[in-house]
C-alpha positions in Angstrom: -69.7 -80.8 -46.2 -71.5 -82.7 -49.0 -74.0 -84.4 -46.4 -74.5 -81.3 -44.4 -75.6 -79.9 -48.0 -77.8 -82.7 -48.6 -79.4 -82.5 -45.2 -80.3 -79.2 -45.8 -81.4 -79.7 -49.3 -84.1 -82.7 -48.0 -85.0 -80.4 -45.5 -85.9 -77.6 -47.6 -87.2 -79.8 -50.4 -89.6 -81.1 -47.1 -90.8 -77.7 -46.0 -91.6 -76.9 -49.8 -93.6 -79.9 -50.0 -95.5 -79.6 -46.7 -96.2 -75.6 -47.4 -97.6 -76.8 -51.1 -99.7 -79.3 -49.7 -101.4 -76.5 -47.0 -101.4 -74.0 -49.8 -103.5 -76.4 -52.1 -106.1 -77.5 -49.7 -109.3 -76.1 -50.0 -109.6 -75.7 -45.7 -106.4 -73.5 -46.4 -108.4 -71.1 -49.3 -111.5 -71.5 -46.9 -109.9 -70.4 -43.7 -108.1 -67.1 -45.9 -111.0 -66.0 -47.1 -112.9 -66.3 -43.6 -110.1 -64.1 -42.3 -110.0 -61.5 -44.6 -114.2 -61.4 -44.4 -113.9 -61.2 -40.5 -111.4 -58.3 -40.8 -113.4 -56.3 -43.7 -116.0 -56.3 -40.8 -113.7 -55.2 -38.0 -112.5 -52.3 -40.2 -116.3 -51.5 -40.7 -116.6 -50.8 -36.7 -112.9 -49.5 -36.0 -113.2 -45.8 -35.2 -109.5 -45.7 -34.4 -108.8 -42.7 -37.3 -111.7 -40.2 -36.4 -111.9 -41.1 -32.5 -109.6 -38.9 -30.1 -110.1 -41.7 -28.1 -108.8 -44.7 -29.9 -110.5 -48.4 -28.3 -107.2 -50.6 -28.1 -108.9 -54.3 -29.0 -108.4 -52.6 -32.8 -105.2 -52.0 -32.1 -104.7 -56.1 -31.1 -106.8 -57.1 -33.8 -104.8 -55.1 -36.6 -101.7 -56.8 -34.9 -103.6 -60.5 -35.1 -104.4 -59.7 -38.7 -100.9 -58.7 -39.8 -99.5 -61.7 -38.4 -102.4 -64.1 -39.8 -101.6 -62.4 -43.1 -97.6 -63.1 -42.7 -98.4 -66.8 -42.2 -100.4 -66.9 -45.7 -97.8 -64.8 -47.5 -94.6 -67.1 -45.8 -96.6 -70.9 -46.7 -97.4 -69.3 -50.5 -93.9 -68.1 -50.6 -92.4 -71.2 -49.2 -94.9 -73.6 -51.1 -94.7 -71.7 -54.5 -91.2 -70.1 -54.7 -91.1 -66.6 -54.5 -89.9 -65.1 -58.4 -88.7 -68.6 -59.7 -90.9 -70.7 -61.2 -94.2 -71.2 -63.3 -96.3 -70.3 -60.4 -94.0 -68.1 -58.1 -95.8 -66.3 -55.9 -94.6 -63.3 -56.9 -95.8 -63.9 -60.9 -99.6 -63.7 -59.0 -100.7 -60.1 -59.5 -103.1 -61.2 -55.8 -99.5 -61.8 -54.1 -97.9 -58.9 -55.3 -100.3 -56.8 -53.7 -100.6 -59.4 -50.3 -97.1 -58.7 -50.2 -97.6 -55.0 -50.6 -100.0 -54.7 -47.9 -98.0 -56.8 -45.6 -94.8 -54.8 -45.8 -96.8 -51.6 -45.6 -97.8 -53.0 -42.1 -95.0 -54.0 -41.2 -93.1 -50.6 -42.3 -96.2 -48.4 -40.3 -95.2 -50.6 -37.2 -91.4 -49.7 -37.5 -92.8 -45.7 -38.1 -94.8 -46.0 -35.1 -92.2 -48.1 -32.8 -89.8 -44.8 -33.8 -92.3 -41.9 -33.1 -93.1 -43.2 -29.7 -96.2 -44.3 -30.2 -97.7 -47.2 -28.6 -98.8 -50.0 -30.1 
């Protein structure tokens, strides 16, 4: 029981270390940014909430971003901690309100899976 414990301690210990080591490379900040500039301009052109006639590549691309986003939140939250610790994701006031937005998407997908809707 003791090594299985210890296995899954190094393990763990390993994840943390390899999600801290994305989390603090500057290709990791670069490629974030770039993905939330490239969906700011999607939004721009998505007439999905005044068109009767909504064009479903939004519809993939809000579904690409949403998961994009759930990487970044699951490497800070596995690199950082998420509430203990000096820097814990949670303690960033940025993360609280990534997290936010990424349950809120993932809660609209759940209301829409229920209504019928398609996705």
């Amino acid at each position: 029981m003791l090594n299985i414990r210890k296995t899954l301690n190094r393990g763990y210990l390993g994840v943390k270390m390899a999600c801290s080591i994305i989390i603090s490379n500057k290709l990791f900040e670069n490629i974030s940014l770039s993905i939330i500039i490239v969906n700011s301009v999607v939004m721009v052109f998505d007439d999905t909430a005044v068109s009767p006639f909504p064009n479903p590549i939004f519809e993939k691309f809000e579904l690409l971003f949403q998961y994009l986003y759930t990487v970044e939140m699951v490497l800070k939250i596995l690199g950082m901690g998420f509430i203990i610790g000096p820097d814990a994701y949670i303690k960033d006031e940025w993360n609280i309100l990534d997290f936010f937005i990424v349950m809120m998407g993932y809660v609209s997908m759940i209301l829409e899976a229920g209504s019928g809707e398609e996705q």
